[in-house]
N, C-alpha and C positions, 0 to 999 in steps of 0.2 A: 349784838356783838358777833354773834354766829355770820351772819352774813357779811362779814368782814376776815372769815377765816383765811380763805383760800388767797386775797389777798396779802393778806400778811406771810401766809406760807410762800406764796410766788415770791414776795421783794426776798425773803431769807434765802430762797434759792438761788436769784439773780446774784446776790449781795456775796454768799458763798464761793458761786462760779466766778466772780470780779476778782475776787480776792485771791483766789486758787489760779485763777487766767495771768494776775498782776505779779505774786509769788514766784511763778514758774519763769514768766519772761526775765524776771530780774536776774532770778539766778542764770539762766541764759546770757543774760548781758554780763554777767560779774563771772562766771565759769568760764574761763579763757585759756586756764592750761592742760591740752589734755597729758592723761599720762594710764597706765597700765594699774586696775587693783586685782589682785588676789584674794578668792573667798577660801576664806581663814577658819571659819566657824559656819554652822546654823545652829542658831538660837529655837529654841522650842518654847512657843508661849502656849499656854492651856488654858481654855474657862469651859466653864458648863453655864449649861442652861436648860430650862425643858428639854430640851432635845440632846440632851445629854455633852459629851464632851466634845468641847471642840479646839481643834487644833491648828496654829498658825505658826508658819518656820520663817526668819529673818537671817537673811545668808550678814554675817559679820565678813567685811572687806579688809585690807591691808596696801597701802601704798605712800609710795613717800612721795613728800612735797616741802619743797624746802629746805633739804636736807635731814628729815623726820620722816617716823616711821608714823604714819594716822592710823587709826585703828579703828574704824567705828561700825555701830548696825543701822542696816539701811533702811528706812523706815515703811518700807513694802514690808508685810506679811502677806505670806499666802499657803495655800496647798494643795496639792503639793507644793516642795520649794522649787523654781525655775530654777537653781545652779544648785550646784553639788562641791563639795568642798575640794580646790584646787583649782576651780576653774577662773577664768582669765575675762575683766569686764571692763572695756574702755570708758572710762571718766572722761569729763571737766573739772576741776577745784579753781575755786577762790583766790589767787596769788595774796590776798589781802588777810584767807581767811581761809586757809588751810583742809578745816574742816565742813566747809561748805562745799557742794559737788554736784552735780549733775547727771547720769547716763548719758552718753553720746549717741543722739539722733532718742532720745527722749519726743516723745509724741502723746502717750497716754494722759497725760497733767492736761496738757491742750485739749484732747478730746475732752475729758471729763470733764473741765471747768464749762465748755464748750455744751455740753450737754446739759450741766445743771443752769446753766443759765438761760437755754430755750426751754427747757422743762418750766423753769418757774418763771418766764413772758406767758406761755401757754396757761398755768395755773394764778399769773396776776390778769392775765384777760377773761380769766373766765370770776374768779374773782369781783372784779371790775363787776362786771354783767351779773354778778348773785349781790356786789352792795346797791344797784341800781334799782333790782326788779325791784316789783311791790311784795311785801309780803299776804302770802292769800289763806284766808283761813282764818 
């Protein structure tokens, strides 16, 4: 079974990047209107762990669509936070669906689905070549 590890990790990675590559284009195809949000709030999430505490900030947006005000948190954490409260982020949303949205000129989804999916062709080929050998020993 060990020699079928790395294998199984590579498809989880390829299968990951598909799904995070497939995710992102849609909301690109479906994200059609852009419009102006305002960060409203930052959210402070806290956990610990060995290495003590850690901290992650989610700038909360504001903008209408449809005649409604949406109000939501964006599901990047990070830290520091990239925007400070007041500041001005051009979107896409959903005409269908309000609360679905996009960044305009969004790239990063693309990289990183992009990335974990060579990462895990690299560790399903090496994979491959660890359920092939012989075991010695």
């Amino acid at each position: 079974m060990k020699r079928f590890i790395g294998l199984i990790v590579g498809i989880i990675f390829i299968l990951a990047g598909c799904f995070l590559f497939f995710q992102t284009k849609n909301l690109k195809k479906n994200c059609t209107v852009e419009t102006e949000a305002i960060v409203v709030d930052i959210e402070e999430e806290v956990t610990s762990d060995e290495d003590g505490m850690n901290y992650l900030y989610y700038p909360v947006i504001e903008y209408k669509a449809g005649g409604e005000n949406i109000r939501i948190r964006m599901s990047e954490g990070s830290n520091p936070s990239p925007y400070s409260i007041s500041d001005k982020i051009t979107i896409l949303y959903n005409p269908k669906n309000h609360k679905q949205y996009i960044k305009k000129g969004e790239k990063s989804s693309t990289v990183i689905s992009i990335v974990f999916m060579s990462l895990g062709a690299l560790v399903t080929v090496y994979g491959i070549k660890m359920a092939l050998s012989k075991n010695e020993g």
